[in-house]
C-alpha positions in Angstrom: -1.0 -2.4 -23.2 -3.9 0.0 -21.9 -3.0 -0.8 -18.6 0.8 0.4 -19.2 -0.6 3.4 -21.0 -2.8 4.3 -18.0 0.2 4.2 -15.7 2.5 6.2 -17.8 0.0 8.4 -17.8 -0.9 8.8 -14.0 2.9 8.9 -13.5 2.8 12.3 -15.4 0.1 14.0 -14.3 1.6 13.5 -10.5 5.2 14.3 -11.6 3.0 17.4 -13.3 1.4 17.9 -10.2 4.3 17.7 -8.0 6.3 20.3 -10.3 3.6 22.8 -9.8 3.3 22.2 -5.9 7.1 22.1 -5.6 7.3 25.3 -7.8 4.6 26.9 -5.4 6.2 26.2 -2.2 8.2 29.0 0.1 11.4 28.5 0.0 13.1 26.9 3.4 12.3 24.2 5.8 8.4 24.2 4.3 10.3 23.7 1.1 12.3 20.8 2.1 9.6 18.6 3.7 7.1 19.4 1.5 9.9 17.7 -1.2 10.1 15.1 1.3 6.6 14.0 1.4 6.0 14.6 -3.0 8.9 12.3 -3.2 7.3 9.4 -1.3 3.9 10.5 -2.9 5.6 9.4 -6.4 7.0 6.6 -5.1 3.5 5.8 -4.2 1.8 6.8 -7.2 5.2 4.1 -9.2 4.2 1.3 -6.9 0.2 1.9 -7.5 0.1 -0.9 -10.3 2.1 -3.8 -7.9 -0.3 -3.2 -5.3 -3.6 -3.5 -7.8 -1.6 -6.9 -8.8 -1.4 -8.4 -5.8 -4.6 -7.3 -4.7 -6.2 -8.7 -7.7 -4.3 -12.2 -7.5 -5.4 -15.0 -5.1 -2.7 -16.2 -2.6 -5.4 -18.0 -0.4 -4.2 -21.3 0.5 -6.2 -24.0 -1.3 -8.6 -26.2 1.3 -7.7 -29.6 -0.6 -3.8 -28.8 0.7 -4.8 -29.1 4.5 -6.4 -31.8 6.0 -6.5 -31.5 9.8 -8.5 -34.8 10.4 -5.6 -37.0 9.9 -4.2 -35.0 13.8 -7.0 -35.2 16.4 -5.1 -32.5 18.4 -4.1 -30.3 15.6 -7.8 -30.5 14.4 -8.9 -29.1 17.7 -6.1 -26.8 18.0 -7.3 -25.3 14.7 -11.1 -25.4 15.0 -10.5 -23.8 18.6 -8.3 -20.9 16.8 -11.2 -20.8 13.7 -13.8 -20.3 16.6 -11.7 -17.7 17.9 -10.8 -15.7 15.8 -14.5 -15.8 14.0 -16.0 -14.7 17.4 -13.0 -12.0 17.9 -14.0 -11.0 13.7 -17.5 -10.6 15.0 -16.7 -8.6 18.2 -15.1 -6.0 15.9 -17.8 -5.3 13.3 -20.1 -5.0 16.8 -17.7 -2.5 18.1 -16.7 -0.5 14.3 -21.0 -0.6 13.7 -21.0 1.1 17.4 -23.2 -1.7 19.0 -22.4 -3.4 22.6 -20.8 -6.4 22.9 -21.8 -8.7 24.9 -21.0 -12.3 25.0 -20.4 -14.4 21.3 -20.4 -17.8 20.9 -19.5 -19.4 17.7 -20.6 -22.9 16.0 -17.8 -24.2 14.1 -17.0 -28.0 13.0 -14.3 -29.7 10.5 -16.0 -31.5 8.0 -14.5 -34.8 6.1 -12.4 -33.2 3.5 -10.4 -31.1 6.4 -12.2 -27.3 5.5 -13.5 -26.2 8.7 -17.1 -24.9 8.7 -18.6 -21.5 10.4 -22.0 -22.2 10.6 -23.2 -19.6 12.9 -23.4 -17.3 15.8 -25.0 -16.8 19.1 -24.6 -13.1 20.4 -26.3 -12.3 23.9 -27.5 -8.4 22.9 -30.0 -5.9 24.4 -33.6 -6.7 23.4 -33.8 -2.9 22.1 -31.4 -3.9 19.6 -31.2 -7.6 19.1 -32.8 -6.7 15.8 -30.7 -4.3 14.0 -27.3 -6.4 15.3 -29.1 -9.4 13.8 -29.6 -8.0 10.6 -25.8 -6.0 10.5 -24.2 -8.7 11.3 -25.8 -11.2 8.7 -25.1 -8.3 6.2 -21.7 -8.1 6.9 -20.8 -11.9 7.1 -23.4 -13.5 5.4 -23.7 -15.9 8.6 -26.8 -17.0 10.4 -27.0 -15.2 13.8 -29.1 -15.7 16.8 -29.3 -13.3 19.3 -30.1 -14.5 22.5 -31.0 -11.9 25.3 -28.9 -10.9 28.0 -27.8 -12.6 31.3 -29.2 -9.5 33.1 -32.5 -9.3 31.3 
């Protein structure tokens, strides 16, 4: 019931806030878009509590409902697609922390029950900063990583 309550109420203060910005605008064109955009601002502010919902709820298939070892080729089809995508994961927290990348290579099996396993990383990296990768990159995915120095070095 407190969560209704809390959306009623955030529904008000934005229709509130809307009102006074609305009432505030110039008349016109500036008028009309600004209407535009507080309309699809309420709709966002209606729509808040389906998006906490969903966000809150698990939809993650369950591992016991795959089982990849009963199809040798599907099982290497999906560990080769787990190994890539892990490395391309790892690529972009290298290039969103602002570190270079250089080359990644990713340990991955399928274990009995079908789940497929990432246990680790090798990522060739500058000795200057082999260190602080390491440890943002463990932070970030919790994996073991090995950095391993660079072809050229």
């Amino acid at each position: 019931m407190d969560y209704i309550k809390s959306w009623a109420l955030d529904m008000c203060y934005a229709a509130m806030g809307c009102a006074l910005l609305s009432f505030l605008l110039p008349k016109g064109n500036v008028k009309k878009t600004a209407s535009t955009l507080l309309g699809v601002f309420m709709i966002l502010v209606m729509f808040t509590p389906l998006a906490k919902l969903v966000k809150n709820k698990d939809f993650a298939p369950r591992a016991e409902s795959f089982s990849f070892t009963q199809y040798d080729n599907v099982s290497d089809a999906a560990l080769a697609a787990a190994q890539t995508a892990a490395e391309s994961s790892l690529r972009g927290l290298l290039e969103a922390g602002g570190y270079p990348v250089g080359d990644i290579s990713v340990d991955c099996n399928i274990a009995d029950n079908g789940v497929i396993n990432i246990n680790g990383a090798q990522i060739e990296a500058p000795d200057a900063q082999g260190a602080a990768i390491k440890a943002y990159l463990e932070e970030q995915t919790g994996m073991e990583i090995e950095i391993l120095p660079e072809k050229g070095q």
